[in-house]
C-alpha positions in Angstrom: 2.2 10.5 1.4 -0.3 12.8 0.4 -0.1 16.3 1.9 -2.0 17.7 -0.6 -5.3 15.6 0.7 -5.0 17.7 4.1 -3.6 14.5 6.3 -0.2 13.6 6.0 -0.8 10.0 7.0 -2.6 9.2 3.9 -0.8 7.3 1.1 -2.6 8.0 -2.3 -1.0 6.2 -4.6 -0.8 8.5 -7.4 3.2 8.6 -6.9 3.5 4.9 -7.7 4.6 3.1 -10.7 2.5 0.3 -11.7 3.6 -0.8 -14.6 5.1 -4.9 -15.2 5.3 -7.2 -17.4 4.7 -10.6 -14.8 2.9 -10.4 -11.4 6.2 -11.0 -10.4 6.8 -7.2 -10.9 4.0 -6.5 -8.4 4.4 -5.8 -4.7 0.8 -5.6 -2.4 0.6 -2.4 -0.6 -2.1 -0.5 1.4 -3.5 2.9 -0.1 -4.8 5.3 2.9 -4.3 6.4 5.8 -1.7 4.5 7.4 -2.9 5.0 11.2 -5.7 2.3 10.3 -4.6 -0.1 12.6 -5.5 -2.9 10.5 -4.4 -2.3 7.4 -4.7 -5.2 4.7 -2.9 -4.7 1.6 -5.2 -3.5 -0.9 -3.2 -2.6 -4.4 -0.2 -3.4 -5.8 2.5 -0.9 -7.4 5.1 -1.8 -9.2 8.3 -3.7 -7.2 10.8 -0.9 -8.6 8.8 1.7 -6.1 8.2 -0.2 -3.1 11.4 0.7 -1.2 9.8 4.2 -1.4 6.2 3.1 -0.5 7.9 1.6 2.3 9.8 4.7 3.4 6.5 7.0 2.9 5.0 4.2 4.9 7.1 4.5 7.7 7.3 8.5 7.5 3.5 8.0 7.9 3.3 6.0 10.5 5.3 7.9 12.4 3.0 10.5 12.7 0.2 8.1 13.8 1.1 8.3 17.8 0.1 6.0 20.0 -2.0 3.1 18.4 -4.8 1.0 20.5 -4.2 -2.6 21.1 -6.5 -4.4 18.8 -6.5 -7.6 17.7 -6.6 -7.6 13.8 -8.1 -10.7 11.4 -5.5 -12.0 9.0 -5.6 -10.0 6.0 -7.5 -11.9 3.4 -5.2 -13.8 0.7 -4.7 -12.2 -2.7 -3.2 -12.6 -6.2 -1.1 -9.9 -7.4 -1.8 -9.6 -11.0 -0.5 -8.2 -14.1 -3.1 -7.2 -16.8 -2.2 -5.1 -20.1 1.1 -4.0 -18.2 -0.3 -2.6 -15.3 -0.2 -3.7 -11.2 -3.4 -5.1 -10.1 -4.7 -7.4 -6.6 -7.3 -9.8 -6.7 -9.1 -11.8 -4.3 -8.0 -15.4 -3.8 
């Protein structure tokens, strides 16, 4: 979460690691503020710190309050990649 950015529903991303060595070490996450009710994954991190993106995740969306009932597209597919040792997504 980034307090420092004035909104504490905002996930930066500067907290991550992002370093692999296999998209296998990747896991897709979404950088920003976390009340976006549709919110497509749109980086990738390294799997050793997604049970704490998750957790600053949740923390986030807790704050949020009551969301609207919309109808979100599905996310659009992607490749998690793993390019001179760091996390990257790419469009399928």
């Amino acid at each position: 979460v980034c307090p420092e950015c004035g909104n504490p529903t905002v996930i930066d991303g500067k907290q991550y690691k992002t370093t692999c060595a296999t998209p296998s070490d990747c896991a897709g996450v979404f950088f920003g503020d976390q009340c976006s009710v549709c919110a497509c994954p749109n980086a990738a991190i390294s799997s050793a710190d997604k049970v704490l993106y998750d957790s600053d995740h949740s923390n986030a969306r807790s704050l949020c309050g009551p969301q609207p009932a919309i109808a979100c597209a599905e996310c659009p597919a992607f490749t998690l990649t793993c390019t001179a040792g760091v996390c990257g997504i790419a469009a399928k």
